[in-house]
KOLMAR-399414 format. One record per residue (C-alpha): residue in three letters; x, y, z. Coordinates in steps of 0.5 Angstrom, whole numbers, padded with zeros to 4 digits, always signed. Each point is the difference from the previous one (the first is absolute). Last residue first. Example, Ala and Ser with C-alpha at 12.3 -4.5 7.8 and 13.67 -1.06 7.14 Angstrom:
BEGIN
Ser+0027-0002+0014
Ala-0002-0007+0002
% end
This chain:
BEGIN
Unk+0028+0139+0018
Unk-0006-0002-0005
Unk+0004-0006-0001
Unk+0001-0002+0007
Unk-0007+0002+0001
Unk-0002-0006-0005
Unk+0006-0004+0002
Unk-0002+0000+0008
Unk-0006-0001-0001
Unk+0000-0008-0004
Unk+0005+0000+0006
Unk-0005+0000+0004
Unk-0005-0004-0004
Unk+0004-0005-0001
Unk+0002-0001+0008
Unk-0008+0000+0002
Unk+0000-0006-0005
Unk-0004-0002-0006
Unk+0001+0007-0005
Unk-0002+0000-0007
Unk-0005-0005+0001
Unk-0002-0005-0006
Unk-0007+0002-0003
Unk+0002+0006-0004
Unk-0006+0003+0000
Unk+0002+0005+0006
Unk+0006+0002-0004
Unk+0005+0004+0004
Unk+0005+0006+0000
Unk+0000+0004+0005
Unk+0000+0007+0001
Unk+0003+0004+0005
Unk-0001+0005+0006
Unk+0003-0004+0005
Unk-0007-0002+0004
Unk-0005+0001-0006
Unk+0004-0004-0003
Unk+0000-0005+0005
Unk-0007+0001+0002
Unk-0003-0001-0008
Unk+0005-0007+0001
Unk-0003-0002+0006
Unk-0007+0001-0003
Unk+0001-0003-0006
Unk+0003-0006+0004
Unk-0007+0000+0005
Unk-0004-0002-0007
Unk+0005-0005-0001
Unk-0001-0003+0006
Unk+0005+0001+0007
Unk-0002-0006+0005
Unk+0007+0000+0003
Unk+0001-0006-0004
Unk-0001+0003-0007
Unk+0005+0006+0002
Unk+0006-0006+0000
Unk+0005+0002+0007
Unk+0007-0001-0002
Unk+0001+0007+0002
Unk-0003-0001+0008
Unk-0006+0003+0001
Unk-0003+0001+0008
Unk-0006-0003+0001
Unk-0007+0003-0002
Unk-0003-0008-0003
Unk-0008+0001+0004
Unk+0000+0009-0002
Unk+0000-0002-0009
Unk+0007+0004-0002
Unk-0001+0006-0004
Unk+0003+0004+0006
Unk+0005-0006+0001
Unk+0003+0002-0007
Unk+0000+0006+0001
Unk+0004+0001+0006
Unk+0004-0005-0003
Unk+0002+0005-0006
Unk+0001+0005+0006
Unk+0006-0003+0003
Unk+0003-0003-0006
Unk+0001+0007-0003
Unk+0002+0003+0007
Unk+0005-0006+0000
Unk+0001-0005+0004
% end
């Protein structure tokens, strides 16, 4: 896995409710580890804060930009690619 992979399941799980902690699997859907909207904004405030980017979201859009653990990694890996 790479250190991108790595560190955006780090972020993920530290904004993951204690009683669903487990090891993440990409196919994994944020809503099913207990992870609320209001923890996606948090997330994304982390990542970007993490990799030094900005990322592009709308929090009144009411359908989620990212369902996955895998969609938010490669959701990661395109915007730092971008700015590489």
């Amino acid at each position: 896995m790479s250190d991108i992979a790595t560190d955006v399941i780090t972020l993920i799980q530290k904004r993951m409710p204690p009683e669903t902690k487990r090891a993440l699997e990409p196919a994994d859907k944020l809503k099913d580890l207990g992870i609320d909207s209001l923890s996606v904004v948090e997330l994304i405030f982390d990542l970007e804060e993490k990799f030094n980017i900005q990322i592009p979201y709308n929090a009144n859009d009411t359908q989620p930009e990212f369902e996955t653990v895998g969609e938010v990694i490669d959701a990661i890996r395109t915007v730092v690619a971008k700015q590489s």
